[in-house]
TORKOL-4160 file (C-alpha; in steps of 0.2 Angstrom, whole numbers, padded with zeros to 4 digits, m for minus):
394
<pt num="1" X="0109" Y="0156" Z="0034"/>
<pt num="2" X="0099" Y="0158" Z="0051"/>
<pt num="3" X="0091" Y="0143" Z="0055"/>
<pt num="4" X="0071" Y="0142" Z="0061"/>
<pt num="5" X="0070" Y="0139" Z="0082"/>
<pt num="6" X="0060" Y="0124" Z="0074"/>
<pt num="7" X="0073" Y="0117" Z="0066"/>
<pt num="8" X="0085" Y="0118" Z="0079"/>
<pt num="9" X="0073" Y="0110" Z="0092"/>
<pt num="10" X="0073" Y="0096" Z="0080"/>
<pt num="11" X="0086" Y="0081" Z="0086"/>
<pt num="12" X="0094" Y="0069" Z="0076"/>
<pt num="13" X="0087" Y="0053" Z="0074"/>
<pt num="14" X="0099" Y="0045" Z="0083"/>
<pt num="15" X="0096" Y="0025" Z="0077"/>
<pt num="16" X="0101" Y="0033" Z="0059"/>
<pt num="17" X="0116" Y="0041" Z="0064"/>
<pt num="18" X="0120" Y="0022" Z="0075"/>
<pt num="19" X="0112" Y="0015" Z="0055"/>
<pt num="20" X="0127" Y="0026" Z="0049"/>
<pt num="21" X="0140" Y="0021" Z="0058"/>
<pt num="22" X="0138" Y="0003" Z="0059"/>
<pt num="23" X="0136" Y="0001" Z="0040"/>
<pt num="24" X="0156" Y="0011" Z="0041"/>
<pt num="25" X="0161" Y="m0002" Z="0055"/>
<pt num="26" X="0154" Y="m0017" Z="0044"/>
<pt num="27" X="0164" Y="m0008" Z="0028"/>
<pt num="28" X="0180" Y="m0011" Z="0040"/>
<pt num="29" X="0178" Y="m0030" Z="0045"/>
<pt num="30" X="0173" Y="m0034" Z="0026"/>
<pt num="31" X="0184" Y="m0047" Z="0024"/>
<pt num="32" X="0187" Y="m0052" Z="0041"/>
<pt num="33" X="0174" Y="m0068" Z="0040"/>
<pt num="34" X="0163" Y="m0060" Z="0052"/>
<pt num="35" X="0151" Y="m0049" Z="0045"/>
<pt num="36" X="0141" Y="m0035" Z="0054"/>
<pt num="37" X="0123" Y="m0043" Z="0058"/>
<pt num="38" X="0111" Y="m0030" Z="0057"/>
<pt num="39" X="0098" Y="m0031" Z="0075"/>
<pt num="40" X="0095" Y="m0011" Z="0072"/>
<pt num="41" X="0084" Y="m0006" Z="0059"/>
<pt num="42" X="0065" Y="m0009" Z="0062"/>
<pt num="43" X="0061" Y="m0017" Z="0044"/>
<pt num="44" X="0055" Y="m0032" Z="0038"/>
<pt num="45" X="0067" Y="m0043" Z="0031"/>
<pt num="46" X="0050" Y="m0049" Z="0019"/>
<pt num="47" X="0046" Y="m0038" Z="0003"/>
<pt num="48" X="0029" Y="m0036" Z="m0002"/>
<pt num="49" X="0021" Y="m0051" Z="m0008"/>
<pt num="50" X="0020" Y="m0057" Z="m0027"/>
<pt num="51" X="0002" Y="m0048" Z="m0030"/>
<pt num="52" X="0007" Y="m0031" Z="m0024"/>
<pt num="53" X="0023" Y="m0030" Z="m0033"/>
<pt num="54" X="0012" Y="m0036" Z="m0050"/>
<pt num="55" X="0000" Y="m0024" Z="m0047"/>
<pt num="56" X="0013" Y="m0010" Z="m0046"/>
<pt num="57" X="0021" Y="m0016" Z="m0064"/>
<pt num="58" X="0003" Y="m0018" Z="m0072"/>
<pt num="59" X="0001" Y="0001" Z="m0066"/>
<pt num="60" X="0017" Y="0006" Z="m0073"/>
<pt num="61" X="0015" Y="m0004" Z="m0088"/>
<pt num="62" X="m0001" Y="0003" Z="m0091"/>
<pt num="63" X="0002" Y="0021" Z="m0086"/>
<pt num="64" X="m0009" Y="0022" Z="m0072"/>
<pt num="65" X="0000" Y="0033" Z="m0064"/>
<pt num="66" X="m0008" Y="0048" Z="m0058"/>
<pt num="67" X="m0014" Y="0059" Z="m0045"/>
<pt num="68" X="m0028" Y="0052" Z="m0033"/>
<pt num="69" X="m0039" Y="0062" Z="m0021"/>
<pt num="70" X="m0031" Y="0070" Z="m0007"/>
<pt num="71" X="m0042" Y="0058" Z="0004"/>
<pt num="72" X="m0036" Y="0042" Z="m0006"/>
<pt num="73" X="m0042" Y="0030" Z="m0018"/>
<pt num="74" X="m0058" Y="0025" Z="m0012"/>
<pt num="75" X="m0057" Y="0010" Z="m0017"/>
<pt num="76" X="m0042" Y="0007" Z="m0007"/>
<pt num="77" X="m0053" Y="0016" Z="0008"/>
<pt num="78" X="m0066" Y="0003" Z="0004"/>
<pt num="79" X="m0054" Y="m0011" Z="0007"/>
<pt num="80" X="m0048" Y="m0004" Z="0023"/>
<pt num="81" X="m0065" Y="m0004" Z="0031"/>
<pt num="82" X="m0068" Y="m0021" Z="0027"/>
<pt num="83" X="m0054" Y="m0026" Z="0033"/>
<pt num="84" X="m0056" Y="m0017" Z="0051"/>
<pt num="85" X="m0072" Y="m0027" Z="0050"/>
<pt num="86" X="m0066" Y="m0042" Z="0045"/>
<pt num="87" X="m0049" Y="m0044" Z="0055"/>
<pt num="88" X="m0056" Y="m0035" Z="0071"/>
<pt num="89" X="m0074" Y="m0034" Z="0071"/>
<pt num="90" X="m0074" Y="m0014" Z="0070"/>
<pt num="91" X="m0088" Y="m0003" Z="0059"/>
<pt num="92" X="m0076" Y="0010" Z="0051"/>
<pt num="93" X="m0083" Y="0019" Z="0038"/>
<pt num="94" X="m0073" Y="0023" Z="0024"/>
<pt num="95" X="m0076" Y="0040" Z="0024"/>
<pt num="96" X="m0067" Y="0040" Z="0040"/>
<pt num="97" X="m0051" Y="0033" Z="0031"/>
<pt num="98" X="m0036" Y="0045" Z="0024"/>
<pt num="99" X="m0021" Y="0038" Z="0012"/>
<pt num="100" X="m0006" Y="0044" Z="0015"/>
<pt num="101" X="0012" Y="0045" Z="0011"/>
<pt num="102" X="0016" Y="0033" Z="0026"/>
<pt num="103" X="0014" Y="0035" Z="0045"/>
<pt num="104" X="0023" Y="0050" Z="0044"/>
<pt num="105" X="0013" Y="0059" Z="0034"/>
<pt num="106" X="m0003" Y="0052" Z="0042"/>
<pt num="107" X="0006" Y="0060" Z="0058"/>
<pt num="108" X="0010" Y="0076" Z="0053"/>
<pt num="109" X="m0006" Y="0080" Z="0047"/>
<pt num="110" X="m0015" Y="0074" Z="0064"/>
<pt num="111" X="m0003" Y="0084" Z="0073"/>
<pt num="112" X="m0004" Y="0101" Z="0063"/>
<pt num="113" X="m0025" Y="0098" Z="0062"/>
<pt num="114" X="m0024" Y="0097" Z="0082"/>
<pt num="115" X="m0010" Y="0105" Z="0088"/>
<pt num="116" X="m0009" Y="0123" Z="0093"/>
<pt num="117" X="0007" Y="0132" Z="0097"/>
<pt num="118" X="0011" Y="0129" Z="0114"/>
<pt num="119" X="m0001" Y="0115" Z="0118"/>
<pt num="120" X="0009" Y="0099" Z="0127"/>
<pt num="121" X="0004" Y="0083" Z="0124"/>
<pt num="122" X="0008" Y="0068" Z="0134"/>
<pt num="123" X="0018" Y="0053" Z="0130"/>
<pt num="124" X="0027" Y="0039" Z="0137"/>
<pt num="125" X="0044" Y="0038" Z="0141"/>
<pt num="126" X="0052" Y="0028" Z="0133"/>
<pt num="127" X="0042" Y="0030" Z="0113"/>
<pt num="128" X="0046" Y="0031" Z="0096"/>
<pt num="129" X="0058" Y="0048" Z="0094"/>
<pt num="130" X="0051" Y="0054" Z="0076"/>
<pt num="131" X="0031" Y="0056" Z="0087"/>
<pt num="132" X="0038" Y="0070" Z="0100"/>
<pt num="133" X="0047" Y="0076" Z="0084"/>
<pt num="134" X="0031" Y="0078" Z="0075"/>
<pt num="135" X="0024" Y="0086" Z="0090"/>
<pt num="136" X="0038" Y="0098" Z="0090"/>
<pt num="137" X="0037" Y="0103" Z="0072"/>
<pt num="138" X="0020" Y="0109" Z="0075"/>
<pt num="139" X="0023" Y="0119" Z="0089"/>
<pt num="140" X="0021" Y="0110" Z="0104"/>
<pt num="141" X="0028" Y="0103" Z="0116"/>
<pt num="142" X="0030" Y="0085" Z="0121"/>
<pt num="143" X="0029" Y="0078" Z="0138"/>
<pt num="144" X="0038" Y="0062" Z="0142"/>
<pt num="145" X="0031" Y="0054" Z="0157"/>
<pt num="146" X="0044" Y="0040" Z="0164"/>
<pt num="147" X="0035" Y="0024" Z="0162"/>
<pt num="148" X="0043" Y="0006" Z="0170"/>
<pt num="149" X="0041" Y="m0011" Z="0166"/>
<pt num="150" X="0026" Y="m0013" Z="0180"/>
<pt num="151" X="0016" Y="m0003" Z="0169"/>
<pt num="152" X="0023" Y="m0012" Z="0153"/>
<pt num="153" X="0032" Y="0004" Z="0148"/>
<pt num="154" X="0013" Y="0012" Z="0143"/>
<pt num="155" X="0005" Y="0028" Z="0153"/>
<pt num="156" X="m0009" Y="0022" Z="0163"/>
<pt num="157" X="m0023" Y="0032" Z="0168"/>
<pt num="158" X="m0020" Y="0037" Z="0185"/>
<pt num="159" X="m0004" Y="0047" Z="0177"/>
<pt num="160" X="m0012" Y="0054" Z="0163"/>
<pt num="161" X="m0025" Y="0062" Z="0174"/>
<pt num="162" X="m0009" Y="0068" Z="0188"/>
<pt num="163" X="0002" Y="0074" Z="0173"/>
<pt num="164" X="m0014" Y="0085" Z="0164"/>
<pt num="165" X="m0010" Y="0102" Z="0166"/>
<pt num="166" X="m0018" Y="0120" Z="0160"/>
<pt num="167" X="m0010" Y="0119" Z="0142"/>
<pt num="168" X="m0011" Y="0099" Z="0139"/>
<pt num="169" X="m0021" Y="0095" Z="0124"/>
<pt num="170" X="m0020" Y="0076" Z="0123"/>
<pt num="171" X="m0010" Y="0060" Z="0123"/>
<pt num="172" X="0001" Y="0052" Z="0109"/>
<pt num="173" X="0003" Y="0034" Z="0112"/>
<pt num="174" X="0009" Y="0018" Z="0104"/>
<pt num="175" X="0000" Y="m0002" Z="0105"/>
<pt num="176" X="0013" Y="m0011" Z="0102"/>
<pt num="177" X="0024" Y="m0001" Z="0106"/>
<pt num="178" X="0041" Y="0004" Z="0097"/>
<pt num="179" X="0055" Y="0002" Z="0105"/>
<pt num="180" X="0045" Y="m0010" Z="0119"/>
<pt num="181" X="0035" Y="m0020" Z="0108"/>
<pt num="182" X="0021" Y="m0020" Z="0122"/>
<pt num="183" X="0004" Y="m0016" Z="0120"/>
<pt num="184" X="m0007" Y="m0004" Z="0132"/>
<pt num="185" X="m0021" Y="m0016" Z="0142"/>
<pt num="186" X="m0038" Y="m0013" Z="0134"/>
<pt num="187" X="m0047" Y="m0008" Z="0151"/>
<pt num="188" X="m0030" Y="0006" Z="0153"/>
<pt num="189" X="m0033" Y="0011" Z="0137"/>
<pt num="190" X="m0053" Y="0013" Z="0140"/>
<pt num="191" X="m0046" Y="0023" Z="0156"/>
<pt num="192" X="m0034" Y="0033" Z="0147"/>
<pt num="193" X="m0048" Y="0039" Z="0135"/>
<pt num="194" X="m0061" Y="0044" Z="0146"/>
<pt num="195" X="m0048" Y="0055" Z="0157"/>
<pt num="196" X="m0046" Y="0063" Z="0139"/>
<pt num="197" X="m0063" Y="0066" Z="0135"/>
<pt num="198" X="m0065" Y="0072" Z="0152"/>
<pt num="199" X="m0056" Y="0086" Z="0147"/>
<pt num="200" X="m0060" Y="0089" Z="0130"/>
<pt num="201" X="m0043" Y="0081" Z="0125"/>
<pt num="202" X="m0037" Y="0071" Z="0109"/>
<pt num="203" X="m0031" Y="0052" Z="0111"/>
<pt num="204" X="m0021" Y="0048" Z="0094"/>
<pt num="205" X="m0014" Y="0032" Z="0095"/>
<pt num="206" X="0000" Y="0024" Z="0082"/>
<pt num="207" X="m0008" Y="0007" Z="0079"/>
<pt num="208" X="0005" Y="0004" Z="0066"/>
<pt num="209" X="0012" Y="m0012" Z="0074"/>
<pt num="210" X="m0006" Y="m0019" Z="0076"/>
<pt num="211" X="m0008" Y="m0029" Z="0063"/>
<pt num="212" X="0008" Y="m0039" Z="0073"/>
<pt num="213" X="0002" Y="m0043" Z="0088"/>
<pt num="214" X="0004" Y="m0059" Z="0096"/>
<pt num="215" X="m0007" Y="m0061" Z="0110"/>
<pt num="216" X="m0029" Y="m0059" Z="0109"/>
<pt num="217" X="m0027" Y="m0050" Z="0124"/>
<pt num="218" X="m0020" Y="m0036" Z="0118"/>
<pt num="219" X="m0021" Y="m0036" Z="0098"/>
<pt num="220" X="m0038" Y="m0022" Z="0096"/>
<pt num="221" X="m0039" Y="m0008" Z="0087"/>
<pt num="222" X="m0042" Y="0009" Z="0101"/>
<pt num="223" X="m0055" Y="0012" Z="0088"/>
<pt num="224" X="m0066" Y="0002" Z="0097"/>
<pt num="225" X="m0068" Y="0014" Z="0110"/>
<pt num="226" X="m0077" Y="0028" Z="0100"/>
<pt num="227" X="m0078" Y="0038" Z="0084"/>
<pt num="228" X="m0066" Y="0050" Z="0093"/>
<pt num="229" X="m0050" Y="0042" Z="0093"/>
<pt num="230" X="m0039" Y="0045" Z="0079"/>
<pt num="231" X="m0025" Y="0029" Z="0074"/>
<pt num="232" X="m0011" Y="0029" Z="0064"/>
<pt num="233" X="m0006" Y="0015" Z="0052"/>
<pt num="234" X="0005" Y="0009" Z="0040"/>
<pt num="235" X="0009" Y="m0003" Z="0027"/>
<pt num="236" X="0025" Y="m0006" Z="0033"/>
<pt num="237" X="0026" Y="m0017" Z="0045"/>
<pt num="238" X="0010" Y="m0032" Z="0044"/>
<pt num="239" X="0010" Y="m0026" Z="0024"/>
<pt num="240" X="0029" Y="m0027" Z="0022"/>
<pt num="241" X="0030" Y="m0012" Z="0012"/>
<pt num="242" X="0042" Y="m0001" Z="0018"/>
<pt num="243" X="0048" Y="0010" Z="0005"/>
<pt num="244" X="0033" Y="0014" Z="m0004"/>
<pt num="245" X="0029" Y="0026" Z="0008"/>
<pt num="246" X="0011" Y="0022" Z="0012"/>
<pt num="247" X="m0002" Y="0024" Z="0026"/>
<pt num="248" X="m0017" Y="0028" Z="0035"/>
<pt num="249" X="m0027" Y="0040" Z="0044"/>
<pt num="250" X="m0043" Y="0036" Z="0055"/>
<pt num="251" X="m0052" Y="0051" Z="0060"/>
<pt num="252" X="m0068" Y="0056" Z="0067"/>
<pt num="253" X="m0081" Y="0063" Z="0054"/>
<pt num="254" X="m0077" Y="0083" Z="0061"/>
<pt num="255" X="m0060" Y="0081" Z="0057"/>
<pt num="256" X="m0062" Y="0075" Z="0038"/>
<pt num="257" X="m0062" Y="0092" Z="0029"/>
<pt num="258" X="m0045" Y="0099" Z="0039"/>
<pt num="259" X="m0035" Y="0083" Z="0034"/>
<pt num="260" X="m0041" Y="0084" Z="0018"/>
<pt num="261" X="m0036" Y="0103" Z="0017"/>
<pt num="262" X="m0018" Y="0100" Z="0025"/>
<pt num="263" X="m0015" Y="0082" Z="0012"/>
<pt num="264" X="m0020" Y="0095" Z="m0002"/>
<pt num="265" X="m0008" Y="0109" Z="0001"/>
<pt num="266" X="0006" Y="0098" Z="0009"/>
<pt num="267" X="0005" Y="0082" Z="m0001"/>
<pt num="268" X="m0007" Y="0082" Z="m0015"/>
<pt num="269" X="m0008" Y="0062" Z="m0011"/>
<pt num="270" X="0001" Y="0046" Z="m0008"/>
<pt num="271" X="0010" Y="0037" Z="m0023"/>
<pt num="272" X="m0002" Y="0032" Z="m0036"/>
<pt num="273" X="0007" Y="0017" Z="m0041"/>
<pt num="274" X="0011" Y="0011" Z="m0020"/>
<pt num="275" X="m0009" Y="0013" Z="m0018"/>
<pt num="276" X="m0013" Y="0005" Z="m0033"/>
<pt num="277" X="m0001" Y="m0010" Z="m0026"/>
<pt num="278" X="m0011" Y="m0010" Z="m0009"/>
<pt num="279" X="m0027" Y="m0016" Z="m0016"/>
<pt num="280" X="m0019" Y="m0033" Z="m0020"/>
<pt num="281" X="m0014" Y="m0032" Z="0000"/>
<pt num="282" X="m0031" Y="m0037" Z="0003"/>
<pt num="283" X="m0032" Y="m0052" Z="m0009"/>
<pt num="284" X="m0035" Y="m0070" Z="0003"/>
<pt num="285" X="m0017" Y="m0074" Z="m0006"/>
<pt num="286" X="m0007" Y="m0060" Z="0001"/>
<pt num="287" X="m0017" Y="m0061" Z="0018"/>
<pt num="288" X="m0012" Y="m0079" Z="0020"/>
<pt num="289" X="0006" Y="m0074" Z="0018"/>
<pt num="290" X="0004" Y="m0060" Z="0030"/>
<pt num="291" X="m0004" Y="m0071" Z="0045"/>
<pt num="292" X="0012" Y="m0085" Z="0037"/>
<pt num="293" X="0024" Y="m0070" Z="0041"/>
<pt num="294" X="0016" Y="m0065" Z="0058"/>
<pt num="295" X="0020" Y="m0083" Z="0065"/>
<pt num="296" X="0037" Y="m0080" Z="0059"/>
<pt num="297" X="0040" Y="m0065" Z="0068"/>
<pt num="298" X="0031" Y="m0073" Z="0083"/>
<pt num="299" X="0045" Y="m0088" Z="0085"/>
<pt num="300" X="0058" Y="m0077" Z="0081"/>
<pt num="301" X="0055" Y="m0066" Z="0094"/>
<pt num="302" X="0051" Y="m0082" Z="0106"/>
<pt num="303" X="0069" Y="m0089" Z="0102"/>
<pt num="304" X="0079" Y="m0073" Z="0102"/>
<pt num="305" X="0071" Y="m0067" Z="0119"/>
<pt num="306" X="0077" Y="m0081" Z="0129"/>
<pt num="307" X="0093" Y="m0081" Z="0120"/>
<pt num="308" X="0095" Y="m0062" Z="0128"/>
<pt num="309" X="0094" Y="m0065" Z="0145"/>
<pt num="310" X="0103" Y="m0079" Z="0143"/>
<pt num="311" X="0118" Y="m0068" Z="0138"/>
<pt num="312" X="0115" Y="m0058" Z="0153"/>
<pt num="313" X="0103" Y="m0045" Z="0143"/>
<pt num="314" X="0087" Y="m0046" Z="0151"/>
<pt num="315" X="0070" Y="m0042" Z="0143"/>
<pt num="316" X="0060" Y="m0034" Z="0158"/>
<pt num="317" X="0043" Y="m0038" Z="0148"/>
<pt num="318" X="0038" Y="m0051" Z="0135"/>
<pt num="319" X="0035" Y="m0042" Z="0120"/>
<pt num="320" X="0018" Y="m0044" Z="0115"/>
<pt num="321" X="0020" Y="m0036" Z="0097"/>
<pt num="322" X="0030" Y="m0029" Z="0083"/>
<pt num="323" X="0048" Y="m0035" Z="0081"/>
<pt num="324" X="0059" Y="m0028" Z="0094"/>
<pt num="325" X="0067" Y="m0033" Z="0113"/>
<pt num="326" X="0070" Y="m0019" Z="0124"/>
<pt num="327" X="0083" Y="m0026" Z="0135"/>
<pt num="328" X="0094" Y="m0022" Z="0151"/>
<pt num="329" X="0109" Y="m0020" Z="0147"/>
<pt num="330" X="0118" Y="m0010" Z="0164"/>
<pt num="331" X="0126" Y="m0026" Z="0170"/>
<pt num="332" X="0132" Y="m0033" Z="0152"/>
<pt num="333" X="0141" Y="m0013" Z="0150"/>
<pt num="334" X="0147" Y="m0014" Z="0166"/>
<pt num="335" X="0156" Y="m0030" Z="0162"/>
<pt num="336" X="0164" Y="m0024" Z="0147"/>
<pt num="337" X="0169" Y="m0010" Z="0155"/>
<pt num="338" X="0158" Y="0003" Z="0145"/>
<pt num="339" X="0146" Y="0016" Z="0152"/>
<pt num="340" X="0128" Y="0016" Z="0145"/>
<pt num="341" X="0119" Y="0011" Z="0130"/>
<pt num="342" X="0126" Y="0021" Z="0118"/>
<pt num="343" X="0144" Y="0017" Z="0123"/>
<pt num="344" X="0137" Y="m0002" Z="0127"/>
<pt num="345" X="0130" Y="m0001" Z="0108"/>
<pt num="346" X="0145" Y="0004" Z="0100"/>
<pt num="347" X="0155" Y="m0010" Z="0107"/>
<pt num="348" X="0145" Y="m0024" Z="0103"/>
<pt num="349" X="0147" Y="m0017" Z="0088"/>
<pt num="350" X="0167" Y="m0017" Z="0087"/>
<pt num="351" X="0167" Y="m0036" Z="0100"/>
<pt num="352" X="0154" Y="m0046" Z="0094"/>
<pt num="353" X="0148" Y="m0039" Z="0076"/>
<pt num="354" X="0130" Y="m0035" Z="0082"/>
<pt num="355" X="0123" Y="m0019" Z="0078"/>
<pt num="356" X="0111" Y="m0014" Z="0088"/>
<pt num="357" X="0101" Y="0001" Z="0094"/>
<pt num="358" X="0104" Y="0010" Z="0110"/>
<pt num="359" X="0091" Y="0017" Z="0120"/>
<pt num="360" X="0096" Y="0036" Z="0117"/>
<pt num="361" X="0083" Y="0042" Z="0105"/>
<pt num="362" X="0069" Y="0036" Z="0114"/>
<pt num="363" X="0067" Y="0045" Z="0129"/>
<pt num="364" X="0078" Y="0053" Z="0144"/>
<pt num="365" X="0071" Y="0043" Z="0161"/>
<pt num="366" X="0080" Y="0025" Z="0160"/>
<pt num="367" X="0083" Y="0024" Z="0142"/>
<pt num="368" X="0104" Y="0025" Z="0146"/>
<pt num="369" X="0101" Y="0007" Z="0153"/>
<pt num="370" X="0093" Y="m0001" Z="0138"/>
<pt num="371" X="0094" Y="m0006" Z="0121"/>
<pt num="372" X="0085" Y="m0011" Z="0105"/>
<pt num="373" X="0087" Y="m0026" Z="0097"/>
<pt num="374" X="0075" Y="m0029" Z="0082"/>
<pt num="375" X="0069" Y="m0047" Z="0076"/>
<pt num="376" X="0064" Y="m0042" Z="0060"/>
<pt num="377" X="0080" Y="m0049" Z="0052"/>
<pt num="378" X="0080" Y="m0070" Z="0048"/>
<pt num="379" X="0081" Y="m0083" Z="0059"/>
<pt num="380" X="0097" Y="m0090" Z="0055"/>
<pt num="381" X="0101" Y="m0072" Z="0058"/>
<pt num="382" X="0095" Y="m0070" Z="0076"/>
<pt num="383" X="0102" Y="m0087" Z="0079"/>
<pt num="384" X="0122" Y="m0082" Z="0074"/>
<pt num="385" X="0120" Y="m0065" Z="0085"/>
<pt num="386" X="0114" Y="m0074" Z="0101"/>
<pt num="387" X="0129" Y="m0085" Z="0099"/>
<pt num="388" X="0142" Y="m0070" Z="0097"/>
<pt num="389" X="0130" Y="m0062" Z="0111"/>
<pt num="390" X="0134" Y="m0077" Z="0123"/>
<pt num="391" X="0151" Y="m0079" Z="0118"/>
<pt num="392" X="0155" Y="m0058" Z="0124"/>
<pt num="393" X="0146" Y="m0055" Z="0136"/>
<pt num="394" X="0140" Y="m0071" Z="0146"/>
């Protein structure tokens, strides 16, 4: 059966086929007193909190099951807006707000509502892999702009405005940042925006790690610079509900009626039950134990960090959010005799039973030097890995 030229541009999602064959290695050692410590995966190693998971059995229990608006419950809407305003000072209306089924959704839809065959969009080198691949699957074309530690692996505005060309339509950007963990600085950010707007552009921004910021300077919403942006979100990450596949859209008032269109035909809506469970996110409860968590994964990643270079795995910058270290490894491969990252990850794998993600999927410019370690797993984790680390490679 012949294939769509869509599909084929499509490539594979490289930290799942790593996912793949570490859980095979880890099958291999069973037994051998060492097991496999996971370092690769970007989930939370927190479940959703005891209110959400009783409001998803009362709505089982109860049968209050079925469809919502394409748009969301707006109840749920409601709850985001205030807490836009309540956690960042931001006036988003709730008419602004659309539920989805996860970021990804919440992504695909943006990107079909402003994407036209053949328009690029820009984006930083090294990103997330699955946001070019949305950009691809609605017929554009991505463009990876090579971005270094000086400019803490973000796009800044002097390159956005040399890299605009005839067909570029707008920017696709990430603060904080996965695989980096940085943030863009609010005045680039600002800087970014007007260049877009300069040329009638679009800046869509995957805030999904937002809630998980660690540092005032850089933990705002790009929403504060106009009804014109559009962000991403999740409940994922700060909300620790992975698999029920929930998120968000913020868009401007124009753009309302074609997502609502697209969620119609493509998704009908997000899970009744996971939305349903979202409202108790915003109960002072769970948002205690969210803030709780967010100091967790802030000393996690200040121990592990360290613990890195002290191995010989430098982190070129201080992650300033999410749960991940994007760290040098070229002198650690070279010491045990490997190529790059991919070969690099594979034998850490075999030599100190770490899995870890290397730089591969996200981006082509320097991503053959580094690797992802994520510090969403435990403490007492992180702390057995940076021993085997040290013990390999320093």
């Amino acid at each position: 059966m012949r294939l769509s030229r869509r599909a084929q541009n499509i490539e594979p999602f490289y930290v799942m086929e790593v996912a793949k064959a570490a859980g095979q290695m880890a099958r291999e050692f069973a037994g051998s007193g060492e097991p496999m410590i996971f370092l690769n995966i970007g989930e939370p190693d927190f479940t959703a909190p005891a209110l959400v998971r009783e409001m998803a059995h009362r709505c089982i229990r109860d049968g209050i099951t079925q469809y919502t608006p394409a748009l969301g419950l707006p109840a749920l809407r409601e709850q985001l807006s205030g807490w836009y305003a309540s956690r960042f000072g931001l006036d988003v209306p709730a008419r602004r707000i659309v539920i989805t089924a996860g970021a990804s959704a919440a992504l695909q839809l943006a990107c079909l509502a402003l994407i036209d065959a053949g328009d690029e969009v820009l984006m930083p080198d090294p990103s997330y892999p699955c946001n070019r691949h949305f950009v691809t699957a609605a017929d554009g074309r991505p463009v990876l702009i090579p971005a270094d530690a000086a400019g803490r692996f973000q796009l800044g505005a002097d390159t956005v405005r040399a890299a605009w060309g005839a067909r570029t339509r707008g920017v696709l950007l990430a603060s904080p940042s996965n695989p980096t963990g940085t943030s863009i600085d609010p005045q680039e950010l600002a800087r970014i925006h007007q260049c877009v707007r300069e040329h009638d552009g679009f800046t869509l921004v995957d805030e999904i790690y937002l809630g998980l910021s660690y540092d005032s300077r850089f933990g705002q919403s790009a929403l504060a610079l106009g009804d014109d942006v559009v962000s991403i979100n999740s409940f994922s990450k700060y909300f620790n509900m992975t698999g029920w596949r929930l998120g968000w859209l913020v868009v401007p008032d124009s753009l309302v009626p074609a997502v609502e269109r697209l969620a119609q035909n493509l998704f009908i809506c997000a899970s009744a039950v996971s939305q349903y469970a979202a409202l108790a996110c915003f109960e002072p409860e769970s948002l205690a134990e969210y803030e709780q968590r967010r100091a967790q994964f802030r000393a996690r990643r200040d121990f592990f960090v360290p613990a890195l270079a002290k191995a010989g795995l430098a982190v070129p910058v201080m992650p300033d959010g999410a749960f991940y270290a994007w760290a040098d490894c070229s002198q650690a491969a070279a010491r045990l005799g490997v190529g790059d990252s991919w070969d690099f990850a594979f034998a850490l794998m075999r030599s100190a039973r770490v899995a870890v993600t290397p730089g591969r999927d996200f981006g082509n410019a320097t991503t053959g030097r580094f690797v992802r370690f994520s510090t969403a797993s435990s403490m007492e984790h992180l702390q057995c890995a940076a021993d085997r680390l040290h013990a390999v490679l320093a």
